[in-house]
C-alpha positions as CSV (number, residue, x, y, z in Angstrom):
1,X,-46.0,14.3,-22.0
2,X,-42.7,14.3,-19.8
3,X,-43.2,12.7,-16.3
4,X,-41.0,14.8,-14.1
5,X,-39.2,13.2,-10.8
6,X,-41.0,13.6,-7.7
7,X,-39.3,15.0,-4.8
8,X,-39.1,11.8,-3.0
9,X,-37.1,10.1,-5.7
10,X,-34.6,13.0,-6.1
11,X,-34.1,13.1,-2.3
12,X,-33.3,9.1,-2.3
13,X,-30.9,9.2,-5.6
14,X,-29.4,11.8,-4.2
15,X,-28.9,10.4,-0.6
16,X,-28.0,7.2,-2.5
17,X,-25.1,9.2,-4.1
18,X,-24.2,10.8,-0.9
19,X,-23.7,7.3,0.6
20,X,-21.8,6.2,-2.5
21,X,-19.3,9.3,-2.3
22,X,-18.9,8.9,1.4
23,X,-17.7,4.9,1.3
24,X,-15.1,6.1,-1.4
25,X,-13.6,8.8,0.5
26,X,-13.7,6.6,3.6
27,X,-12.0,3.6,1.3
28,X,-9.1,6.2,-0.1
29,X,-8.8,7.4,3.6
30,X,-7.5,3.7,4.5
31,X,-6.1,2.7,1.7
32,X,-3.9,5.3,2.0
33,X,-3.1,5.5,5.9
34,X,0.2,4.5,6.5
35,X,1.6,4.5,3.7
36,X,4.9,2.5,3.5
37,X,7.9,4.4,1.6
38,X,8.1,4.1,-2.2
39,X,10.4,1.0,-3.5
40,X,10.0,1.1,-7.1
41,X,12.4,3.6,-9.2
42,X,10.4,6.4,-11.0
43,X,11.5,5.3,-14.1
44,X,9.9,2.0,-14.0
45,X,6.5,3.3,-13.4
46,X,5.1,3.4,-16.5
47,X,6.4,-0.2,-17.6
48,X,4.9,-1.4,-14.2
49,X,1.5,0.1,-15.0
50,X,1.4,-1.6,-18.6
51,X,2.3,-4.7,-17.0
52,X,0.1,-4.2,-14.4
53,X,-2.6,-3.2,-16.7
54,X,-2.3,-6.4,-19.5
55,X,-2.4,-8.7,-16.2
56,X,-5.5,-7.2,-15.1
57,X,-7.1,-7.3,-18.5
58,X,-5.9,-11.0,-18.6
59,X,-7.5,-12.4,-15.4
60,X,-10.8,-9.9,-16.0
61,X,-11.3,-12.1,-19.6
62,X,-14.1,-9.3,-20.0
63,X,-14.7,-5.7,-18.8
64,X,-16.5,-5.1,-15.4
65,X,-15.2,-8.4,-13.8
66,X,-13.9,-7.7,-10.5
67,X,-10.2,-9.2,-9.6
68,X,-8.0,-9.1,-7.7
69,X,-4.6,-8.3,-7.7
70,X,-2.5,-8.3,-3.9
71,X,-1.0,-11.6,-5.2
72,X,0.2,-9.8,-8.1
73,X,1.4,-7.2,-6.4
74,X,2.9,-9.6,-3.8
75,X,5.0,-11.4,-6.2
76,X,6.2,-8.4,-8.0
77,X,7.5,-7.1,-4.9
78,X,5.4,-4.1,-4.3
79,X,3.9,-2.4,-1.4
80,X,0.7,-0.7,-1.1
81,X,2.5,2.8,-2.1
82,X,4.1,1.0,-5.1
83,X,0.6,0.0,-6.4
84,X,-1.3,2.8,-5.6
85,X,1.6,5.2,-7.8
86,X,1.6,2.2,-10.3
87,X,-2.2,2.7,-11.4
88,X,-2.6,6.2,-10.4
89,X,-2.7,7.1,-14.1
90,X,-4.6,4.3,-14.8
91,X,-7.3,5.2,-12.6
92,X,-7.1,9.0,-13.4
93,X,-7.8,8.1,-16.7
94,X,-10.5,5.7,-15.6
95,X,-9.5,2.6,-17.6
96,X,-10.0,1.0,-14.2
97,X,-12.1,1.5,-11.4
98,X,-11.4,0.4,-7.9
99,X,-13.8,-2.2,-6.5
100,X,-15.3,-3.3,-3.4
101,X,-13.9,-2.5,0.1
102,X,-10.7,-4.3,0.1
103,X,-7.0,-3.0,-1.4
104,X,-6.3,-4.6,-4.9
105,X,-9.7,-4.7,-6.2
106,X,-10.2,-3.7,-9.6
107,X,-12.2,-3.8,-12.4
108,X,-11.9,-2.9,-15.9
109,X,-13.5,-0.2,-17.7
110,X,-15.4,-0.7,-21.7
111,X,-12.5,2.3,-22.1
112,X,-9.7,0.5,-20.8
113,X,-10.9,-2.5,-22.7
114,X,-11.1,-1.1,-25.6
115,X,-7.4,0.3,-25.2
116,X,-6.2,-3.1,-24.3
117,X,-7.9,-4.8,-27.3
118,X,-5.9,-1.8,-29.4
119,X,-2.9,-1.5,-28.5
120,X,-2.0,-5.2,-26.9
121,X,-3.9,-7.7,-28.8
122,X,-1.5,-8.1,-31.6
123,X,-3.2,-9.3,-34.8
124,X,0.0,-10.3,-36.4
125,X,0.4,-9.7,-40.4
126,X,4.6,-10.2,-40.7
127,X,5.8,-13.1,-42.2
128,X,8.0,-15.1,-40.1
129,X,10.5,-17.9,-41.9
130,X,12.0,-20.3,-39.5
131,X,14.6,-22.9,-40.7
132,X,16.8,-25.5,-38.9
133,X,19.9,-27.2,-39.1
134,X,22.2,-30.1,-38.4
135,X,23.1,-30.0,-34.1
136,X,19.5,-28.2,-33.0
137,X,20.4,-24.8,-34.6
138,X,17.5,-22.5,-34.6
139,X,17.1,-19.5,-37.0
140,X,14.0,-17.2,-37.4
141,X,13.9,-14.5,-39.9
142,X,11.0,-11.8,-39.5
143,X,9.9,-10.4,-43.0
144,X,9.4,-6.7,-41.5
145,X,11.2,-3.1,-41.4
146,X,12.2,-4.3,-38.2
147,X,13.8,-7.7,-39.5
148,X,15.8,-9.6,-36.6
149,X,17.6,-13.3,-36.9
150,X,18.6,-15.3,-33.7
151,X,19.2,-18.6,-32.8
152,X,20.5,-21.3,-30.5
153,X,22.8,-24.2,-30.1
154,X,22.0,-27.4,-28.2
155,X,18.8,-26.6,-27.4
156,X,18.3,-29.7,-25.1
157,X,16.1,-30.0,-22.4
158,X,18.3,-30.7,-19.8
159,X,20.4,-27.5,-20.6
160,X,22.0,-26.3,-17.6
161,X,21.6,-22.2,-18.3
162,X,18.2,-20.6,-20.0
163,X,19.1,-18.5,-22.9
164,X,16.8,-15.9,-21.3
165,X,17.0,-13.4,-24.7
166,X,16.7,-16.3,-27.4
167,X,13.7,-17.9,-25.2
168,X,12.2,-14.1,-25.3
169,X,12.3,-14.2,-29.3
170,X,11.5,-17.5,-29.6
171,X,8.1,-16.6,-27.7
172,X,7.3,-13.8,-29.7
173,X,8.3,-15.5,-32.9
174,X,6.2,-19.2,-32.1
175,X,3.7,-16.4,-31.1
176,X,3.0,-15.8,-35.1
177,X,1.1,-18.9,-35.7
178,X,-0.3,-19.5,-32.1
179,X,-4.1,-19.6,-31.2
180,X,-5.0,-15.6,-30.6
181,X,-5.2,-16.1,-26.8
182,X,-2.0,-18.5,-26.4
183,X,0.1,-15.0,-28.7
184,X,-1.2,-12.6,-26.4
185,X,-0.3,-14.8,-22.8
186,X,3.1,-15.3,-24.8
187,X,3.9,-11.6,-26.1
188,X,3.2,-10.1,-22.4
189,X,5.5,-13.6,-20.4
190,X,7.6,-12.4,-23.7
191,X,7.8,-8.7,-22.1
192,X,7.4,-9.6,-18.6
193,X,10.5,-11.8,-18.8
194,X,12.8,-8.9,-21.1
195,X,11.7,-6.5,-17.9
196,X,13.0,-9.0,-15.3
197,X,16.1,-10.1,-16.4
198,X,17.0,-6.2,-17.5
199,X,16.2,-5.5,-13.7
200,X,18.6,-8.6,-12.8
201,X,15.6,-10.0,-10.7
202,X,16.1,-13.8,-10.0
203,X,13.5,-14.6,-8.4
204,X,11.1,-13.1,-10.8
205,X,12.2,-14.4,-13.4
206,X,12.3,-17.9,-12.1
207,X,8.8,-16.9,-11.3
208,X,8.1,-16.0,-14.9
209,X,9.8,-19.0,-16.3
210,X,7.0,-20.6,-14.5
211,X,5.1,-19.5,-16.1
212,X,5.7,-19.9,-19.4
213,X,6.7,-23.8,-18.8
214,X,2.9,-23.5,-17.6
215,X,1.8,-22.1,-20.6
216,X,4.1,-24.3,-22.8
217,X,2.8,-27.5,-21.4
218,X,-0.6,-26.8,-22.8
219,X,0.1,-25.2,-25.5
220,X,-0.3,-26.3,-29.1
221,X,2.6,-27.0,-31.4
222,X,3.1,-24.3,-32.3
223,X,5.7,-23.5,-29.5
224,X,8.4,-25.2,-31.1
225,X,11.4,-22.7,-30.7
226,X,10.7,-22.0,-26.9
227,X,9.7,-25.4,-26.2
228,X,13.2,-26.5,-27.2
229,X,14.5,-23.7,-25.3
230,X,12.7,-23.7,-21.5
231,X,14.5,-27.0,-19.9
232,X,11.5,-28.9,-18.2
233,X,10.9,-28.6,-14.6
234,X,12.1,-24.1,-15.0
């Protein structure tokens, strides 16, 4: 036998939703009020919102976990307009939900999780043959359709210049035979960094070079290539 809802219980869920509804429209209201003017080229927006998405997924470590994100945004260089156009699609699509009160509070979905843990959690499965030679010489040879050799000379430490595209493959080829979590932190510094330097944007990527001198110096061995690359200190 069925127990149906009594009226009092309907009344409060529904009063309960009413409340709900009302703080989000409130939230949107001043979120939105006062927009500043858009800063970020249309074409950029959907690399941003991968970006922006993979760095979300990255601090969250699991889906629900609120973060938060204005430091981000901060150091990219993008206003309250930039981000709100950013993860419009993100939100439509409800791979993230806004959380909390404050701007730049966001959660992940089990949907956008899911997406994440498809399409940017590489699993590898291409050989990669890396040989070296006399003077620091560096080549990498990637058994796929795809198939790409580079390499570097003098790969010292105290180099003056960053060879920004060989320390992008190196990345994603010392990536290969890294710790699952170390691959996917190097694959998206890998793409944050190609993004940067295509923009010409020096102070990013002295930002990201950070980075991935953060990363490298804990690390396992098997960043070889860009360890030889990143001069210390970047």
């Amino acid at each position: 036998m069925s127990v149906e809802p009594t009226p009092v219980l309907v009344v409060i869920a529904l009063l309960c939703w009413l409340i709900y509804a009302l703080f989000v429209w409130i939230r949107g209201v001043v979120h939105r009020r006062r927009l500043p003017e858009l800063s970020v080229a249309p074409g950029q927006l959907e690399i941003y919102q991968g970006q922006a998405f993979r760095e979300m997924c990255r601090r969250a470590a699991n889906p629900g976990r609120r973060v938060m994100m204005t430091d981000y945004f901060a150091e990219r260089g993008w206003n309250r307009a930039d981000a709100m156009r950013i993860l419009a699609e993100l939100l439509k699509h409800k791979m993230i939900v806004v959380e909390g009160w404050r701007f730049g509070s966001y959660s992940v979905t089990h949907k956008g999780w899911t997406e994440y843990e498809g399409k940017f959690i590489w699993t590898g499965g291409e050989g990669v043959h890396i040989s070296t030679g006399p003077g620091g010489f560096v080549v990498a040879n990637v058994n796929s359709h795809h198939s790409v050799t580079h390499g570097g000379y003098g790969n010292r430490a105290n180099a003056p210049d960053i060879p920004h595209q060989q320390l992008i493959d190196a990345l994603r080829t010392d990536a290969d035979t890294a710790t699952p979590d170390e691959a996917v932190r190097a694959r998206e510094y890998a793409d944050d960094l190609a993004a940067a330097v295509d923009a010409q944007d020096a102070d990013r990527t002295a930002r990201i070079l950070g980075r991935i001198n953060a990363l490298l110096s804990t690390a396992t061995a098997a960043f070889t290539l860009a360890r030889g690359l990143l001069p210390s200190g970047s």
